[in-house]
C-alpha positions in Angstrom: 11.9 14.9 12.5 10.8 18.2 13.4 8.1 18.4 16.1 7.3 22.7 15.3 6.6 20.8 11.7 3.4 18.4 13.2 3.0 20.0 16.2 -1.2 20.5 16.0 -1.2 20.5 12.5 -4.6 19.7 11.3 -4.5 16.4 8.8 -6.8 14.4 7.1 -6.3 11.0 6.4 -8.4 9.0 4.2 -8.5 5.0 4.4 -7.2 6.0 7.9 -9.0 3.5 10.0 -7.5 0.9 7.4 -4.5 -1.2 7.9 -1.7 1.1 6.3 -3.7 4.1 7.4 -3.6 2.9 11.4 0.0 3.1 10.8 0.3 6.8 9.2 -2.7 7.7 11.7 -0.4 6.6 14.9 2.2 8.2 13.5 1.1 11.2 13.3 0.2 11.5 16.5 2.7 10.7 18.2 3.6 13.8 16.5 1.0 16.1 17.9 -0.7 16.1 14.4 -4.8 16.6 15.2 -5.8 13.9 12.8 -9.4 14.0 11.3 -9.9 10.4 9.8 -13.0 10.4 7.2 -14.8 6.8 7.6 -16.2 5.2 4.7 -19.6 4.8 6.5 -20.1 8.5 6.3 -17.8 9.4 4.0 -17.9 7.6 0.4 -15.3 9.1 -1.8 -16.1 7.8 -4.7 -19.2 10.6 -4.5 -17.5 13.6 -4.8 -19.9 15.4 -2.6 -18.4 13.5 0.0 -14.8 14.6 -1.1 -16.2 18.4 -0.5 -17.6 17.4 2.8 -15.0 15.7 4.6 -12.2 18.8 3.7 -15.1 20.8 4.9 -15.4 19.0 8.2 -11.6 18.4 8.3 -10.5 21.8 7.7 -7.1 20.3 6.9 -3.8 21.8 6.5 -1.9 18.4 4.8 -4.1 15.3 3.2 -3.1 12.0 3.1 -4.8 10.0 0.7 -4.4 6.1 1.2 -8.1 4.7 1.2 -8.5 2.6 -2.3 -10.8 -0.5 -3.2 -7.7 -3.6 -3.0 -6.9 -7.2 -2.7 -4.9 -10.0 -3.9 -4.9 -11.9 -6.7 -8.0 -13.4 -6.8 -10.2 -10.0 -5.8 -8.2 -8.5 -8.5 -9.1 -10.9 -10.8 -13.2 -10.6 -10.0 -13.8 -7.1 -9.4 -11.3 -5.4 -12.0 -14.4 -2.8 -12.9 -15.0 -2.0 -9.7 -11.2 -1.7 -8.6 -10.8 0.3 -11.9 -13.2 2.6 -11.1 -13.3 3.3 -7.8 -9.7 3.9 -7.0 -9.8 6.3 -9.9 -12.8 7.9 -8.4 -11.6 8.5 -5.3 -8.6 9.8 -6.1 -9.5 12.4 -9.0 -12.8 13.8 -7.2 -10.8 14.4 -4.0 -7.4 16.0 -5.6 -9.9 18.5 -7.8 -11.4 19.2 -4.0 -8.3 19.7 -2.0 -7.5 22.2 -4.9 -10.5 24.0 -4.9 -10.3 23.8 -1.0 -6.7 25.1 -1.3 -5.3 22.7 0.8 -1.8 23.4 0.7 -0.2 19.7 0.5 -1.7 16.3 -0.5 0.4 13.1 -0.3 -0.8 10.0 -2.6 -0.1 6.7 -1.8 0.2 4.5 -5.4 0.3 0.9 -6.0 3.2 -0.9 -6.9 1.0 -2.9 -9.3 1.1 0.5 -11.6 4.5 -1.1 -12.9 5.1 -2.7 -16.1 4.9 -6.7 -16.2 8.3 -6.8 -17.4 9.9 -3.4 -15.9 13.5 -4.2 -15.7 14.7 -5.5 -12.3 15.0 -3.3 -9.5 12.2 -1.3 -10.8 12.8 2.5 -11.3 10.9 5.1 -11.0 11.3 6.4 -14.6 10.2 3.0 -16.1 6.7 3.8 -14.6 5.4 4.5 -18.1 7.6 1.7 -20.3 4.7 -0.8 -20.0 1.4 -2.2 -19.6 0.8 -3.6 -15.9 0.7 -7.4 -15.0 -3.0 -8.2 -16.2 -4.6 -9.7 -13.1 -3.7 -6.2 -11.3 -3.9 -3.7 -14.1 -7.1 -1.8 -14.0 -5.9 -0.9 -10.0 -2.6 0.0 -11.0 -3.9 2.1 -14.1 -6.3 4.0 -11.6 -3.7 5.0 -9.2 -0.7 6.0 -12.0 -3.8 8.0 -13.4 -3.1 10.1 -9.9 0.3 10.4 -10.9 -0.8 11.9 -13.9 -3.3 14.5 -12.0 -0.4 15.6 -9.6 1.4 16.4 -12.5 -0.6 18.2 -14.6 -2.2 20.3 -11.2 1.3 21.1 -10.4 2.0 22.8 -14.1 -1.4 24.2 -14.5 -2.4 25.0 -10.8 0.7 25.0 -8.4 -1.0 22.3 -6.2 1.7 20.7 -4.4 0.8 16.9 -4.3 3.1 14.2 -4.2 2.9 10.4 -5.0 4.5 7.1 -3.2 4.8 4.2 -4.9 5.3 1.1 -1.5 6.0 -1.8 -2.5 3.6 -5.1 -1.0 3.0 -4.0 2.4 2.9 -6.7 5.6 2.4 -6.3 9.8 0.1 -6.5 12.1 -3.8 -5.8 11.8 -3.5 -6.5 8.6 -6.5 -8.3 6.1 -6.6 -12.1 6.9 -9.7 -12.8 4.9 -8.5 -15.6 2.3 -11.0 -14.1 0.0 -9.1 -10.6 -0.5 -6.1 -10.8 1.8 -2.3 -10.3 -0.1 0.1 -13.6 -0.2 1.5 -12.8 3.3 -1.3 -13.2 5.6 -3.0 -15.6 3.4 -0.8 -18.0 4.1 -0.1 -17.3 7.8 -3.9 -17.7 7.8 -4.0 -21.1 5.8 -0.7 -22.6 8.0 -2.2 -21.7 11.2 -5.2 -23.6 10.0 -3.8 -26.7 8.1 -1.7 -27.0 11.6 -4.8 -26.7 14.1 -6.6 -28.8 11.1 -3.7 -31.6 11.3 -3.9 -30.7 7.8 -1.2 -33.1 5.3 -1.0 -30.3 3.2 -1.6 -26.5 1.8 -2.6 -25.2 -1.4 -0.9 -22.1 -2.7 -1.3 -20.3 -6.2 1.1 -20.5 -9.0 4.2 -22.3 -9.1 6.2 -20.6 -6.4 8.6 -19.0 -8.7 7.8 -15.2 -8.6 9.6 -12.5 -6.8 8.3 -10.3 -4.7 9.4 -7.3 -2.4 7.7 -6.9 0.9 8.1 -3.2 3.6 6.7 -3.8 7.5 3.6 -1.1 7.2 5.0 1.3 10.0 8.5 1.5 8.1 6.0 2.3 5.1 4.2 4.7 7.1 7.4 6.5 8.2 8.3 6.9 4.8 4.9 8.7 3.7 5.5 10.7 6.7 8.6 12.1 6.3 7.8 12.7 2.5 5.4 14.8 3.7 7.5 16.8 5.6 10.6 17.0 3.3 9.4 16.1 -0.3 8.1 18.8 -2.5 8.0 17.6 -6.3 5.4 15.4 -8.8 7.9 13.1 -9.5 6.6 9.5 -7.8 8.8 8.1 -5.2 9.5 4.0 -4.3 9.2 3.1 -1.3 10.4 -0.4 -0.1 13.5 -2.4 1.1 15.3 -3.1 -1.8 14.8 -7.2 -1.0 13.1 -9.4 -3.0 12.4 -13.1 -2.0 10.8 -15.9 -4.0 7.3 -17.0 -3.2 8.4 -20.7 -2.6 11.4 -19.0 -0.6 8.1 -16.6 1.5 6.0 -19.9 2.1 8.7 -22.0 3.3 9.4 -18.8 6.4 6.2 -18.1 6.8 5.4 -22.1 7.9 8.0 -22.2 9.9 6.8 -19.4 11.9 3.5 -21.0 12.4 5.2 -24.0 12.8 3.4 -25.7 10.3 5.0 -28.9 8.8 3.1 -30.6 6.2 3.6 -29.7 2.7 3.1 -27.1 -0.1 0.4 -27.9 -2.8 1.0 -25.4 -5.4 -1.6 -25.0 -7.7 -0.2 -24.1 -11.3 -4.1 -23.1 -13.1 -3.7 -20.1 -10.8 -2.0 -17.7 -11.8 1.6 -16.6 -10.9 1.4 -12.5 -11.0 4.2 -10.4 -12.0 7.6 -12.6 -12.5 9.6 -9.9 -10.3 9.0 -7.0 -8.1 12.2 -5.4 -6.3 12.5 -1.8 -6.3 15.1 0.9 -6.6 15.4 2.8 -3.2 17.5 5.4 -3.6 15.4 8.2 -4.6 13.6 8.3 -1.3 17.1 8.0 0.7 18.0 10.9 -0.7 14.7 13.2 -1.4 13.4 12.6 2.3 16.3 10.8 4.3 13.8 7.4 4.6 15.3 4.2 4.9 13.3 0.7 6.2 14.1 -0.5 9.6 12.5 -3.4 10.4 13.9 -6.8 9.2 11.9 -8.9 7.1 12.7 -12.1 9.7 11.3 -9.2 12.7 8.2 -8.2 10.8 7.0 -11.3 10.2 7.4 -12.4 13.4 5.5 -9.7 14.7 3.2 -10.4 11.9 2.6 -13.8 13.0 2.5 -13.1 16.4 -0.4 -10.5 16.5 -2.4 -12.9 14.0 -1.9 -16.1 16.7 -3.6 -13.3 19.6 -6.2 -11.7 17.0 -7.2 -15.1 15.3 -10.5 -13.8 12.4 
């Protein structure tokens, strides 16, 4: 990594006192990066005269762009309007601004929910557009490949160097632990250190336990963004993950044992499952940017349940 690179470069990071955005925003520095970090109470992108003002206050040299309107499952499921069109919001007002601001780099974080339902397994990035997304997440994952799009298109017509990360289902500490819009991860720590306290017999958990799904420890996917926006230079989107995918029923039956939760797993099959499958193909950001995920799963979620037993919500 090259310090002269960060050294008191002036970034902005939006969705930076979020939980992936802690992780870019510590990163960065411990860097020497001067970080300006754009809070929502002040700052609400979705008004584009708010895009204007933060770059205004800013004054940066790079953007990050991770803040977006997310959730689970269930959130997906009841706010797809608002998910549609706020992400989308947020995203196209503050590109057009870091253009007219002349900012000369913006990195975009995606979704991994802009994949097909049925995208052939380990998902590459050139089946992106062979597909409508899994229903429950689509209008999210439509929003962020629209970004995709707008890199592209400000790259041909304008020269704006953007580029666009795809992480897969991101885990760690600090993360969202509210059952009500939390991911599958710390949902269930959540409902297995509570069934245990609880002396609860049992858990529900959505679906039928069968579906895949790829998980990357949030400062291994912070690292990535990071050095991509260093040492990437193209619109052509970019997976980010570990490669590994592990079944749901697979996830629940680590994640209780962690807790040390023994009853048993009620699985609820009128919920709905999600995508069958989500592993991704890595090998484009080995070789564009030199990133590869460090942390084990077993180590992540360890740490994962450890900071949630000293930070109980």
């Amino acid at each position: 990594m090259s310090a002269a690179f960060w050294q008191d470069k002036r970034v902005l990071v939006t969705g930076g006192a979020g939980f992936f955005g802690s992780f870019v925003v510590d990163g960065l520095r411990a860097r020497g990066a001067n970080v300006f970090v754009p809070r929502s109470s002040e700052y609400n992108l979705v008004d584009r005269e708010a895009c204007r003002r933060a770059l205004a206050d800013g004054k940066p040299e790079l953007v990050f762009h991770l803040a977006a309107r997310v959730g689970g499952i269930g959130a997906n499921r009841e706010n797809p309007g608002t998910f549609l069109f706020e992400n989308a919001m947020m995203g196209l007002q503050l590109l057009e601004e870091c253009r007219l601001a002349k900012v000369p780099k913006t990195v975009i974080a995606g979704t991994i929910c802009a994949y097909p339902k049925f995208a052939p397994v380990p998902f590459r990035e050139e089946d992106l557009w062979n597909g409508y997304p899994e229903e429950t997440n689509a209008p999210y994952g439509l929003a962020k490949k629209l970004l995709l799009v707008q890199s592209e298109a400000y790259r041909q017509q304008y020269g704006l160097n953007s580029i666009m990360l795809f992480p897969v289902n991101m885990y760690g500490p600090r993360d969202n632990f509210d059952l009500q819009t939390s991911h599958v991860i710390p949902a269930m720590i959540r409902k297995f250190v509570t069934a245990k306290a609880q002396g609860a017999e049992s858990v529900e958990l959505w679906g039928d336990g069968s579906p895949t799904r790829e998980f990357i420890y949030a400062e291994d996917a912070a690292e990535g963004m990071i050095l991509a926006a260093e040492r990437y230079d193209s619109s052509e989107p970019v997976n980010l993950g570990t490669g590994d995918e592990i079944s749901i029923k697979d996830l629940a039956t680590l994640i209780a044992k962690a807790t040390g939760y023994g009853g048993r797993f009620a699985w609820n099959t009128t919920q709905p499952n999600g995508q069958p499958r989500r592993r991704l193909e890595v090998s484009r950001a080995r070789e564009r940017f030199g990133f590869t995920a460090k942390t084990s799963f077993a180590n992540g979620l360890q740490k994962t349940v450890a900071w949630y037993m000293e930070n109980p919500s």
